[in-house]
C-alpha positions as CSV (number, residue, x, y, z in Angstrom):
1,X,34.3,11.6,49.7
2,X,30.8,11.4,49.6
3,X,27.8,10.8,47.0
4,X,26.6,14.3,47.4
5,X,30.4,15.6,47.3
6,X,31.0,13.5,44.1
7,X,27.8,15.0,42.3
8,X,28.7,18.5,43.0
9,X,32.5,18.2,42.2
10,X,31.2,16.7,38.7
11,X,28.2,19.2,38.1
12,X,30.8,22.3,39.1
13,X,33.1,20.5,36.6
14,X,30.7,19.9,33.8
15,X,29.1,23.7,34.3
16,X,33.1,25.2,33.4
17,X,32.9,23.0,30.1
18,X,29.0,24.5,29.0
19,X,30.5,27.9,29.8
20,X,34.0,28.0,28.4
21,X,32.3,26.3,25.1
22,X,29.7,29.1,25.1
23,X,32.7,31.3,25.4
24,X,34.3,29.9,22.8
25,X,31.6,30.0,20.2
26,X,30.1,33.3,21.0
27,X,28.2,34.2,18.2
28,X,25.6,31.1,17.0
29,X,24.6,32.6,13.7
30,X,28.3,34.2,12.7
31,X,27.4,31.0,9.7
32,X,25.1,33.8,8.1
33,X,26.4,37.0,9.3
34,X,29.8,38.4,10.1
35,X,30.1,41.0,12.2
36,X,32.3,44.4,12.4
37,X,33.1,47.6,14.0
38,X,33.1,50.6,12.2
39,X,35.1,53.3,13.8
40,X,34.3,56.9,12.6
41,X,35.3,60.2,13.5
42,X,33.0,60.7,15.6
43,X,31.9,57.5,16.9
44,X,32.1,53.7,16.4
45,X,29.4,51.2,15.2
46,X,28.8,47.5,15.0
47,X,27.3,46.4,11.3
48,X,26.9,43.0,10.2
49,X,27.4,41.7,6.6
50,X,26.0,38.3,4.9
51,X,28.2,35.8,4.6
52,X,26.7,35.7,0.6
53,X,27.0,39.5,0.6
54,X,31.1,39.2,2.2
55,X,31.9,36.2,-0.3
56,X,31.5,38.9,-3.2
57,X,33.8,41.2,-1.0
58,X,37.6,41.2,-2.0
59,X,39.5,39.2,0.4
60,X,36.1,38.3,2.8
61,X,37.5,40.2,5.6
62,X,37.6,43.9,7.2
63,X,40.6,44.9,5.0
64,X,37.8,44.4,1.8
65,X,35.3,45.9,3.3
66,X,37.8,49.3,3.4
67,X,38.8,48.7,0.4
68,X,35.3,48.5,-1.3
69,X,34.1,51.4,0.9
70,X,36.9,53.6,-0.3
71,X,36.6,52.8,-3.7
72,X,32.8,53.2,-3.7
73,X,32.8,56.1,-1.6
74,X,29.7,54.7,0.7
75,X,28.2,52.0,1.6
76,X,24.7,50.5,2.5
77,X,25.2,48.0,5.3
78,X,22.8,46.6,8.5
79,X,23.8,48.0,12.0
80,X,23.6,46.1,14.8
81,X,22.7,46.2,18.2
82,X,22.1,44.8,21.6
83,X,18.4,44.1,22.3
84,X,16.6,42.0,25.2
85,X,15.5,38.7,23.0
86,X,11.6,37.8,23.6
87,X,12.8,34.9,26.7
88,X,14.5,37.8,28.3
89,X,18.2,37.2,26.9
90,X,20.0,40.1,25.7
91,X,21.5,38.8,21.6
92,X,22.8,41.3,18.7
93,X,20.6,42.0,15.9
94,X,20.0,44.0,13.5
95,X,18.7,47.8,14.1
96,X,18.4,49.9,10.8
97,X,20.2,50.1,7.5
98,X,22.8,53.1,7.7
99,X,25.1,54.4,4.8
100,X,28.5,54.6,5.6
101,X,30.6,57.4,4.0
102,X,35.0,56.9,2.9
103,X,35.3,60.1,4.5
104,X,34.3,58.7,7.5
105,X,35.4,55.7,8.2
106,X,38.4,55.6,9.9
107,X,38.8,51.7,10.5
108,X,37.1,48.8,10.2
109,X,37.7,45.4,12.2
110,X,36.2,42.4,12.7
111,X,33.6,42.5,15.9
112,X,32.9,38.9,18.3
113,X,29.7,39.2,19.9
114,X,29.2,37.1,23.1
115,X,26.0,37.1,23.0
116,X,23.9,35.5,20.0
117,X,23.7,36.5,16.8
118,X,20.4,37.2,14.9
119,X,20.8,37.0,10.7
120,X,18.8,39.2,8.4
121,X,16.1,37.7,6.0
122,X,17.0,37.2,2.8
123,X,15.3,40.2,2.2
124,X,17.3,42.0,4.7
125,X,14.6,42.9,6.7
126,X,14.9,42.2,10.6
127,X,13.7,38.6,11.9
């Protein structure tokens, strides 16, 4: 086998490692934001919560998030969205704040991104 043969066996090998860890470990910011979908009766959306914010959420997971939404009634959460990043990669981030009503809300479950992940402020306005 040759040099050249050699380099691009390795280079083809070490390019399926990059991607499947990329695919792996979609979401580079899910360390400050978690993300779901919210189905509705009429449609479905993707919001993201703070990991501070889901912490004081029963049970840290979709099945609180329900649980606090029903018992509330509504909630005030981030949506989120795909948008083309400033060097021309797409990456979800937030989009508006939306209320979301009980009545509703049909299901909520936990939402993977591949692409990255852009965190609120701690002010919760979009960075």
């Amino acid at each position: 086998m040759s040099q050249t043969s050699t380099r691009l066996l390795l280079g083809i090998g070490l390019a399926g490692l990059i991607l499947e860890s990329v695919l792996n470990h979609p979401a580079l910011a899910t360390d400050k934001v978690s993300l779901f979908k919210v189905i509705t009766t009429k449609d479905e959306i993707v919001i993201g919560i703070s990991r501070d914010e889901l912490s004081r959420i029963e049970g840290h997971n979709a099945g609180g998030i329900a649980k606090q939404l029903a018992a509330q009634g509504s909630m005030s959460v981030w949506q989120y969205g795909v948008r083309k990043a400033e060097a021309g990669a797409l990456e979800q981030a937030p989009l508006r704040k939306v209320g979301l009503l009980a009545t509703n809300s049909l299901r909520i479950e936990p939402y993977t991104s591949p692409l990255k992940v852009i965190p609120m402020d701690e002010d919760g306005a979009k960075k």
